[in-house]
N, C-alpha and C positions, 0 to 999 in steps of 0.2 A: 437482539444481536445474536448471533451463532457463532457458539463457541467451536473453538478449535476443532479438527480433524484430526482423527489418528495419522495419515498422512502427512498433515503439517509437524502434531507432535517428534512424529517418527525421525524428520528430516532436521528439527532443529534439534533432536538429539544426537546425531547423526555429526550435525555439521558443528554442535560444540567439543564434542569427543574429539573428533578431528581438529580442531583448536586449540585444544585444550583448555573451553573454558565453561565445563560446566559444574566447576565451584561456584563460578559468577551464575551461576542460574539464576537465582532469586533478585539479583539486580538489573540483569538484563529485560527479564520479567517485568521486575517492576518500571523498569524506565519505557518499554514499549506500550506498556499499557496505561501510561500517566501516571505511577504509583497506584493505580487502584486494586491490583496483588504483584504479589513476589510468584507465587505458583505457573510457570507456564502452562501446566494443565487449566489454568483458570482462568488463560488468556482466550479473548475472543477471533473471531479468523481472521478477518483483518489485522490485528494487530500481529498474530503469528505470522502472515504473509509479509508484514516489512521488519520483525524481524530476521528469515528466511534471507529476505533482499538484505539483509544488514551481514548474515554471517556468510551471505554467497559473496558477498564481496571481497572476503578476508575479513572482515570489523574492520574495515578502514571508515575513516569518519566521509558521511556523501556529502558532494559537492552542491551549493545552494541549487540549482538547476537539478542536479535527484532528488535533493529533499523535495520541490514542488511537483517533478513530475512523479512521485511516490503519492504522495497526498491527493494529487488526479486519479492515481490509478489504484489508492487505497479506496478514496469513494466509490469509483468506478467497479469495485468487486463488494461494496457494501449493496448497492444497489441493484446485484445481479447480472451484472455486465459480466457473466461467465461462459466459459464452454463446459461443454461435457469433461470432467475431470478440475474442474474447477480453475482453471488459467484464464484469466482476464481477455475478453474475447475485445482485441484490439482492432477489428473491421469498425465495430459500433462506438470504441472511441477515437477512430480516425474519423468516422463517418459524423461525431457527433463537432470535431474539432474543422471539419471541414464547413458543416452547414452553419455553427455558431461561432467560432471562434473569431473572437475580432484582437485587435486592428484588422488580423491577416485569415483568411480562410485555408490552412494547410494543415498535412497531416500532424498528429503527436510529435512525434522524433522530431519533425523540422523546425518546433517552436525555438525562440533561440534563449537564453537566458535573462535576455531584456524583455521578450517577452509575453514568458509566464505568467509575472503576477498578475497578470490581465485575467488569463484563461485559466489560473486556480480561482479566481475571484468569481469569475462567470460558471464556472464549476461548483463554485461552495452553494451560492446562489439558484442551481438549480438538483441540487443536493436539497437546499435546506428546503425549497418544496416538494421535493420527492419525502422525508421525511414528515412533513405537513400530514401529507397525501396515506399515511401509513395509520 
């Protein structure tokens, strides 16, 4: 797994200052990374990335339809679905939502809340042989 980026560092330091919450560091830390450190330096990029999405939002708690499409677009940058600069390169997960996605073949955005569970499922699913494969 690859650990965090000065870049991510930089920005969730950035966006708790502006918070005001980085006394909470070490719980924040610890909750994005399943308890496995309190150190955001010791976080991995993915999980620095939905942190990121967590404090871009204000800390408001996401709604069941971001948490799934987070966890799509978490794997989806574990697996190198990037662009140059590191931003989740959303052509190749339109493209993959379009040619696999069932019931319905449409883009990410348009899935609707009912659903996703479909399409995290078929996502975890060809996750967990991409990782097989590794």
């Amino acid at each position: 797994m690859e650990k965090i980026t000065t870049p991510q560092l930089v920005k969730i330091k950035i966006l708790m200052n502006q918070q005001g919450l980085i006394e909470f560091s070490p719980e924040l830390a610890k909750s994005f990374s399943d308890g496995r450190t309190t150190s955001v330096r010791e976080m991995y990029g993915h999980e620095a990335w939905l942190l990121i999405k967590h404090l871009d939002d204000g800390g408001k708690e996401p709604t069941a339809k971001e948490k799934m499409q987070r966890k799509i677009l978490s794997m989806a940058h574990e697996q190198g679905w990037k662009l140059p600069g590191g931003k989740i390169n959303m052509a190749k997960v339109n493209g993959w939502c379009m040619k696999y996605g069932v019931p319905v073949h449409k883009p990410f955005n348009d899935y609707s809340e009912l659903e996703l569970p479909a399409l995290v499922t078929q996502f975890e699913k060809m996750y967990a042989k991409h990782l097989s494969s590794i």
